[in-house]
C-alpha positions as CSV (number, residue, x, y, z in Angstrom):
1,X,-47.1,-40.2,-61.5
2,X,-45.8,-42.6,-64.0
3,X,-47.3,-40.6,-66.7
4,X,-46.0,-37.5,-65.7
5,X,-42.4,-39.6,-65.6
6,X,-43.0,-40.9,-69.0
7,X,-43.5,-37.2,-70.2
8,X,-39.9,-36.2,-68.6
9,X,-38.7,-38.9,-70.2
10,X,-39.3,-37.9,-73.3
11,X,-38.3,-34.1,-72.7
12,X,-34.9,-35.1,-71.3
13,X,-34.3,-37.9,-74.4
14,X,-35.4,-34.7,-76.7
15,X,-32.8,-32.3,-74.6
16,X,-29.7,-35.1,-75.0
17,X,-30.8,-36.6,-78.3
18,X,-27.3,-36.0,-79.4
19,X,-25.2,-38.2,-77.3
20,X,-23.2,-40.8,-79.4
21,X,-25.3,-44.0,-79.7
22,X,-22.4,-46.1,-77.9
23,X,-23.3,-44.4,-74.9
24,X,-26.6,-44.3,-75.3
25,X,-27.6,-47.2,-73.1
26,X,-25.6,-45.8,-69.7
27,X,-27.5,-42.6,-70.9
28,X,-31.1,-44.5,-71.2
29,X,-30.9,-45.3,-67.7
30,X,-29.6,-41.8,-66.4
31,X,-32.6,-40.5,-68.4
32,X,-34.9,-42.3,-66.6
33,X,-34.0,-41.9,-63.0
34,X,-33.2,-38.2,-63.5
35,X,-36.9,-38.1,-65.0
36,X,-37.8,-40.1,-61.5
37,X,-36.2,-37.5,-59.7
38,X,-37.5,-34.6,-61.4
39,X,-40.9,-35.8,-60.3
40,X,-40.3,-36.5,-57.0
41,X,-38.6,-32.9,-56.3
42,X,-41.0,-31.1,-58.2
43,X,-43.8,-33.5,-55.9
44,X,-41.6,-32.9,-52.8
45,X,-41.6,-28.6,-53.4
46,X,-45.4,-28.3,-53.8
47,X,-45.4,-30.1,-50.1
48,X,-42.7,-27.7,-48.5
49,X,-44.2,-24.5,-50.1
50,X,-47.9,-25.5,-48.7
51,X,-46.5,-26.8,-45.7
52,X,-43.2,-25.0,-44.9
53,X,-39.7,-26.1,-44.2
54,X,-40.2,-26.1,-40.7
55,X,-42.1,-27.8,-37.4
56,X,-42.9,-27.9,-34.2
57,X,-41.6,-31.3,-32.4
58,X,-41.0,-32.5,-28.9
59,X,-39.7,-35.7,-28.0
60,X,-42.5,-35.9,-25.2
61,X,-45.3,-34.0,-23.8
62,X,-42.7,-32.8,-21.2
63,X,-40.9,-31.1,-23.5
64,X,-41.4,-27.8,-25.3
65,X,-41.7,-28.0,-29.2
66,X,-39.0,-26.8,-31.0
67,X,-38.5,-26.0,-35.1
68,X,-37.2,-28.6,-36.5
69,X,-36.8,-29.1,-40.2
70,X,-39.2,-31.1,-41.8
71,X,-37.8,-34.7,-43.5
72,X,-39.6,-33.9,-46.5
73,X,-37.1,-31.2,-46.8
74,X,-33.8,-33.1,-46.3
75,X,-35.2,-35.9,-48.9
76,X,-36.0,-32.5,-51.2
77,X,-32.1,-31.5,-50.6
78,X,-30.6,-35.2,-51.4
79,X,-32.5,-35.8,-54.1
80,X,-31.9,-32.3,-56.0
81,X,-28.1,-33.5,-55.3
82,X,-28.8,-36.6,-57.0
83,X,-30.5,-35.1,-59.6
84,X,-27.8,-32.5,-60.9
85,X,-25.5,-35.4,-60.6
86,X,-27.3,-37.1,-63.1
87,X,-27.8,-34.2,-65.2
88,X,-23.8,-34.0,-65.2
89,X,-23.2,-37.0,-66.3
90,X,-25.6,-36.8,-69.5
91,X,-24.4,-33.5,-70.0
92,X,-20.3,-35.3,-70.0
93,X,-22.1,-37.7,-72.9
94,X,-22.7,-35.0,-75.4
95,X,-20.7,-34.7,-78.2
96,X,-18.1,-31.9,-77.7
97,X,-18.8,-28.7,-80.1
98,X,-16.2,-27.5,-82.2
99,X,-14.8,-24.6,-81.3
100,X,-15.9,-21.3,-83.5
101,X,-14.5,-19.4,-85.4
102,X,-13.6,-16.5,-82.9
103,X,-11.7,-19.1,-80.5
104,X,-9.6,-19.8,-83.3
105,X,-8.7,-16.5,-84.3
106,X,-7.9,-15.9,-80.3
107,X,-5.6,-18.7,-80.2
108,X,-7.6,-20.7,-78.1
């Protein structure tokens, strides 16, 4: 797992190589855990596509099972959350582009 971190490390720190290098420590650490993340939900899918969102549970063998959705699949949900969060924020870090030529011609 920590290799196939390391690798989305280095993708991400290739996709944001341009933020300014003031903020480059806050982004360092967003990089990271949003390469964590990626992982984990990309981990997290393969189990709810071979397993499904859904199972059978009963509180006792009284009860009849009902679907219930799987944890695996509210970790999936908080952690994609997380995730774009991150993303966000190092996309907030990047320099600002200039505005072309066209915007300036339409005023804007």
């Amino acid at each position: 797992m920590e290799h196939r971190v390391e690798k989305e490390v280095d993708r991400l720190k290739k996709l944001f190589k341009s933020i300014p290098k003031n903020q480059l420590d806050v982004a360092e650490g967003l990089i990271t855990q949003a390469a964590r993340l990626r992982i984990l939900l990309d981990d997290n899918w393969k189990d709810i596509l071979e397993n499904g969102e859904y199972e059978k549970f009963s509180q006792s063998e009284n009860q009849i099972p009902y679907d219930r959705k799987r944890p695996i699949v509210e970790n999936y949900d908080n952690r994609d959350k997380t995730y774009q969060s991150i993303i966000k924020q190092l996309t907030e870090l990047l320099p600002r582009s200039k505005p072309d030529k066209r915007n300036k011609l339409l005023g804007r």
